[in-house]
Structure formats: C-alpha cells, structure tokens
DSSP file (Angstrom, degrees, kcal/mol; ACC not computed):
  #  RESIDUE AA STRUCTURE BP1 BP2  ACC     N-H-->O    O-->H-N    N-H-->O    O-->H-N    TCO  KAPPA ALPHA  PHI   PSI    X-CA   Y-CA   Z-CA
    1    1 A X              0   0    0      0, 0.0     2,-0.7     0, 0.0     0, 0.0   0.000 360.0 360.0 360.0 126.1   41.2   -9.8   49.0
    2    2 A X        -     0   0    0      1,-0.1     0, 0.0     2,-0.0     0, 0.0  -0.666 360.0-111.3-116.3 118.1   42.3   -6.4   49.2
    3    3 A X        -     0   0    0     -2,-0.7     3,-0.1     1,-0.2    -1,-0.1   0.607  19.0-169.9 -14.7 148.0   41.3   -3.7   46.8
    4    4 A X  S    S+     0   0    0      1,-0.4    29,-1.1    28,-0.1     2,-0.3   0.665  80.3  20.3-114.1 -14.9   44.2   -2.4   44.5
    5    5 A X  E     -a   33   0A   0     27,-0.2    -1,-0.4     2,-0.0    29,-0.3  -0.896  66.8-156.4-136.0 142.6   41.6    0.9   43.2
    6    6 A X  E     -a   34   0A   0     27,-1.5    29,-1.1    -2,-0.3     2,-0.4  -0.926   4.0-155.5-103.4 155.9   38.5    2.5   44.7
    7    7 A X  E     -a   35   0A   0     -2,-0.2     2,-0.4    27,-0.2    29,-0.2  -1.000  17.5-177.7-115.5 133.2   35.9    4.4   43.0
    8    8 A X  E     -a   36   0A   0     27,-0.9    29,-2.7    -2,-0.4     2,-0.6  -0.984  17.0-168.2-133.6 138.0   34.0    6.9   45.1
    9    9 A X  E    S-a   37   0A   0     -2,-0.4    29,-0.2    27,-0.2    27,-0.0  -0.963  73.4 -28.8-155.4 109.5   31.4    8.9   44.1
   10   10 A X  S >  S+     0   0    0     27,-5.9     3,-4.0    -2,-0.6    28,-0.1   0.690  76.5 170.1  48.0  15.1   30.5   11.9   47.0
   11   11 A X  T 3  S+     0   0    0      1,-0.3     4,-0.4    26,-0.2    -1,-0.1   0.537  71.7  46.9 -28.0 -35.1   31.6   10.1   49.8
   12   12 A X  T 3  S+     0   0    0      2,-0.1     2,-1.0    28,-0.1    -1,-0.3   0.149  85.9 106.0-125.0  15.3   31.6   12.3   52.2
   13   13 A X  S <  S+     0   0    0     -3,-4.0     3,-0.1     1,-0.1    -1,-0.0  -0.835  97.0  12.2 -85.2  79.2   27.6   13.6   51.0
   14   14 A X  S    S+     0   0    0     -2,-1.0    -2,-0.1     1,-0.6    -1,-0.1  -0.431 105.0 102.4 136.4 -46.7   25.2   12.0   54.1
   15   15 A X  S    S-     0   0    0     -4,-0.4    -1,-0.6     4,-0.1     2,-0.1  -0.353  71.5-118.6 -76.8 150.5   27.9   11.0   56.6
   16   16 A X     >  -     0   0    0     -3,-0.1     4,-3.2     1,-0.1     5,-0.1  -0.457  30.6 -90.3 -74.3 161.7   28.5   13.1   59.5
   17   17 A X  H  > S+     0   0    0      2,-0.2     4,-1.8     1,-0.2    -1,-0.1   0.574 122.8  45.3 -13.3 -54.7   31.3   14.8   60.5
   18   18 A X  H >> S+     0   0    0      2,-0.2     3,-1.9     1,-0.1     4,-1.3   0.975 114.7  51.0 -70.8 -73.3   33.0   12.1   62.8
   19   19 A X  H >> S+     0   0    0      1,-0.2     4,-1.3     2,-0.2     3,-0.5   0.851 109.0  54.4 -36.0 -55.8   32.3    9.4   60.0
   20   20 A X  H 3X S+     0   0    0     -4,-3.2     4,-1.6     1,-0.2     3,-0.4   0.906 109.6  44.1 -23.8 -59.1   34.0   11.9   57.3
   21   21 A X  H <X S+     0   0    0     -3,-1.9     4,-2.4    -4,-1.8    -1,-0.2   0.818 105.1  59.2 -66.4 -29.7   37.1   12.3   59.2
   22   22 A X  H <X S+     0   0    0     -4,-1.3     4,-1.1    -3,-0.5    -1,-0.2   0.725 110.9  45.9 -84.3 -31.7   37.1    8.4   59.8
   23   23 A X  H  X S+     0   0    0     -4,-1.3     4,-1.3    -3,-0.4    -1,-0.2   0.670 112.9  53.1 -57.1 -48.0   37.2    8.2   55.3
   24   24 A X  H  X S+     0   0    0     -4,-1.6     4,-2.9    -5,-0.3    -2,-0.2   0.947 110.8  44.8 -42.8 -67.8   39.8   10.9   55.6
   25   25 A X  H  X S+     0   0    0     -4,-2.4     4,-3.0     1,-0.2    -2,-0.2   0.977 115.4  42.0 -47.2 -64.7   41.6    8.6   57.9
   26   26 A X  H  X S+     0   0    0     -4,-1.1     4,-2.5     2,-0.2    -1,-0.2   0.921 115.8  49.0 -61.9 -45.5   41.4    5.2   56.1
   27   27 A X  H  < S+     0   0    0     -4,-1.3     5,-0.2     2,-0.2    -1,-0.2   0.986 109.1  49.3 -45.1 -78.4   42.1    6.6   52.6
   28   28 A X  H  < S+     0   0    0     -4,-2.9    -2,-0.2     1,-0.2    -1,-0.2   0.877 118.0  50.4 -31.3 -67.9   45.2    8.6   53.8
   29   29 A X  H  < S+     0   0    0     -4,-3.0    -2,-0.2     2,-0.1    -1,-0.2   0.800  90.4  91.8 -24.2 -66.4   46.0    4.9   55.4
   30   30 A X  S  < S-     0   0    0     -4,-2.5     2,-1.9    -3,-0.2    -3,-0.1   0.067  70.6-145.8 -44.3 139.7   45.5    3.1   52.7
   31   31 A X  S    S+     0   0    0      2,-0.0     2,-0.2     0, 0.0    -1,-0.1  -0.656  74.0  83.4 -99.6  86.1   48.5    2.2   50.1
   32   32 A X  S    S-     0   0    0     -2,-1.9     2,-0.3    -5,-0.2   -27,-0.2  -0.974  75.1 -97.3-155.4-174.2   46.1    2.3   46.9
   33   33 A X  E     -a    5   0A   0    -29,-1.1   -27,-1.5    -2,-0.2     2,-0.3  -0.700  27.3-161.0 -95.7 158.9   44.4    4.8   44.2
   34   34 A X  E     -a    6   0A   0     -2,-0.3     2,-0.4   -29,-0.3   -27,-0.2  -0.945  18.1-161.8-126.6 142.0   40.9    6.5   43.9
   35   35 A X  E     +a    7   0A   0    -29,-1.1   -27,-0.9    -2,-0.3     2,-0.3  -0.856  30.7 170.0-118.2 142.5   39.0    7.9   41.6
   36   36 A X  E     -a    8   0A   0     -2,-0.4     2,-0.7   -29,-0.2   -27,-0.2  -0.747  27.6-148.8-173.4 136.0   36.7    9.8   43.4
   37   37 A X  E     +a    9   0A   0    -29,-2.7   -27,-5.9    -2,-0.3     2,-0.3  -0.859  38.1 148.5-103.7 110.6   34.0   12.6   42.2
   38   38 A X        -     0   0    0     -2,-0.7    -2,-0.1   -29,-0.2   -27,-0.0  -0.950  48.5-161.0-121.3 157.9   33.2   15.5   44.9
   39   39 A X  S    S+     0   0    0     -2,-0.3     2,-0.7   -29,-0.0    -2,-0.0   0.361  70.2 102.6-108.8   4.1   32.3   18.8   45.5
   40   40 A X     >  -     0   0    0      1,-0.2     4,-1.4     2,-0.1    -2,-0.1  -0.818  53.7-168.9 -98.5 138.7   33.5   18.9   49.1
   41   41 A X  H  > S+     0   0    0     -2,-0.7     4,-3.3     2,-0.2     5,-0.3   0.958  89.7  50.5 -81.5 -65.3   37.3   21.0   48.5
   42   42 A X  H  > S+     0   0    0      1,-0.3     4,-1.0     2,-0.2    -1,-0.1   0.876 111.8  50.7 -40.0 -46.9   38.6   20.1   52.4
   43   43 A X  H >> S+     0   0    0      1,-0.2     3,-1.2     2,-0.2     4,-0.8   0.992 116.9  36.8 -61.4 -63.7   37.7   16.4   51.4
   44   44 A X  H >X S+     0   0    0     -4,-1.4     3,-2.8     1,-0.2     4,-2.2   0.943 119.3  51.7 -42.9 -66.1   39.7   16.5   48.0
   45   45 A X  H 3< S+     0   0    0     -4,-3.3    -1,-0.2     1,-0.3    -2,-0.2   0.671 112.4  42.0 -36.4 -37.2   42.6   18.7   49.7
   46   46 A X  H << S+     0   0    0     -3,-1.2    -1,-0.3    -4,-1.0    -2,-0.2   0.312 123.4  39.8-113.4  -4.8   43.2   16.4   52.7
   47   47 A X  H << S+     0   0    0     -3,-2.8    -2,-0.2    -4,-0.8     2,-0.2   0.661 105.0  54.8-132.8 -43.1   43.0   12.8   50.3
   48   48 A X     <  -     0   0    0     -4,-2.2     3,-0.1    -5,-0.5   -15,-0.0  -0.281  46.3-163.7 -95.3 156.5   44.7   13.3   47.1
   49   49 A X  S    S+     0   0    0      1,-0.4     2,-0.3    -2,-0.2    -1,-0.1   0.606  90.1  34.5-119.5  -9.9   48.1   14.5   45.6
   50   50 A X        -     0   0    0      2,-0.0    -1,-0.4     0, 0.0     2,-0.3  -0.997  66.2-179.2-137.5 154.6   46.5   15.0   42.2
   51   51 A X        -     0   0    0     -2,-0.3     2,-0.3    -3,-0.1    -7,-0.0  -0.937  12.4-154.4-150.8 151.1   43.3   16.1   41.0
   52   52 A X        -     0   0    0     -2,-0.3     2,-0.4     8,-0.1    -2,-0.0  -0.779   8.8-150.1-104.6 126.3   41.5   16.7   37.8
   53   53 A X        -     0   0    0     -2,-0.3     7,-1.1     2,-0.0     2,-0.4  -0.883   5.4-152.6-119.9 143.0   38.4   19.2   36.9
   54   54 A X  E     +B   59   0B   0     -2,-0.4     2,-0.3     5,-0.2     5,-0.2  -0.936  24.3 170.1-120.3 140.5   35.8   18.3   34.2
   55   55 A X  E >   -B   58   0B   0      3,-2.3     3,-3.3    -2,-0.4    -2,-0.0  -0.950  67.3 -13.6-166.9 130.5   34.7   21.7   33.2
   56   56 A X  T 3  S-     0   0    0     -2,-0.3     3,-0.1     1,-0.2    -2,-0.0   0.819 132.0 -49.0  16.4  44.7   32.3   21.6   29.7
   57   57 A X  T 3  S+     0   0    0      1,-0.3     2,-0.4     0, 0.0    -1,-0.2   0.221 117.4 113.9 105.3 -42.9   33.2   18.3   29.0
   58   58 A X  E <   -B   55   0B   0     -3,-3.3    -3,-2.3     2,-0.0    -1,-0.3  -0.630  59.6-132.2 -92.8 158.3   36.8   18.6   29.3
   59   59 A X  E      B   54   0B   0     -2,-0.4    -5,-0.2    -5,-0.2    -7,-0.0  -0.618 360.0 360.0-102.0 140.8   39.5   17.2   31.9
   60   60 A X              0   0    0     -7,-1.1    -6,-0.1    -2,-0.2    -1,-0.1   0.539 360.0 360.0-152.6 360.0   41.6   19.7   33.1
C-alpha cells in the first residue's frame, strides 16, 4: 500500500549529508503531500511549493 500523505517531523535532523540528499530525492519523486515541521531552509526550499510559518501561535 502506498502512502497518499506523509507527516515528517525534522527529517533531515541526525542523517548525514548523503542520506539528506537521498530524502530530497524521494520526496521530489514522489507524487504525494507532506506536512513536514523543520528548521533546515535548503531542506524546505528544495521539497515544497508551499509553505506555512507558525509564528506566536499563528499560521502564516
């Protein structure tokens, strides 16, 4: 069965570099959505077409 959503929560927090890019890779591949809570910018930049900041509580 293959996922229609992910939820991801710092992926890219513990894996190295190669393994990062490899998340990069599969994601981009992949025909689905993510939710997915980071602080790394490059990661966000390079995986999403929208993104949302919670900032005192609010979505923004």
């Amino acid at each position: 069965m293959r996922p229609k959503a992910l939820l991801l929560d710092e992926p890219t927090t513990g894996p190295d570099e190669d393994v990062t890019k490899k998340i990069i890779q599969v994601l981009n591949d992949l025909d689905l959505s993510f939710v997915g809570v980071s602080y790394d910018k490059d990661f966000l930049n390079e995986t999403t077409q929208k993104m949302c900041k919670l900032d005192e509580g609010k979505i923004r």
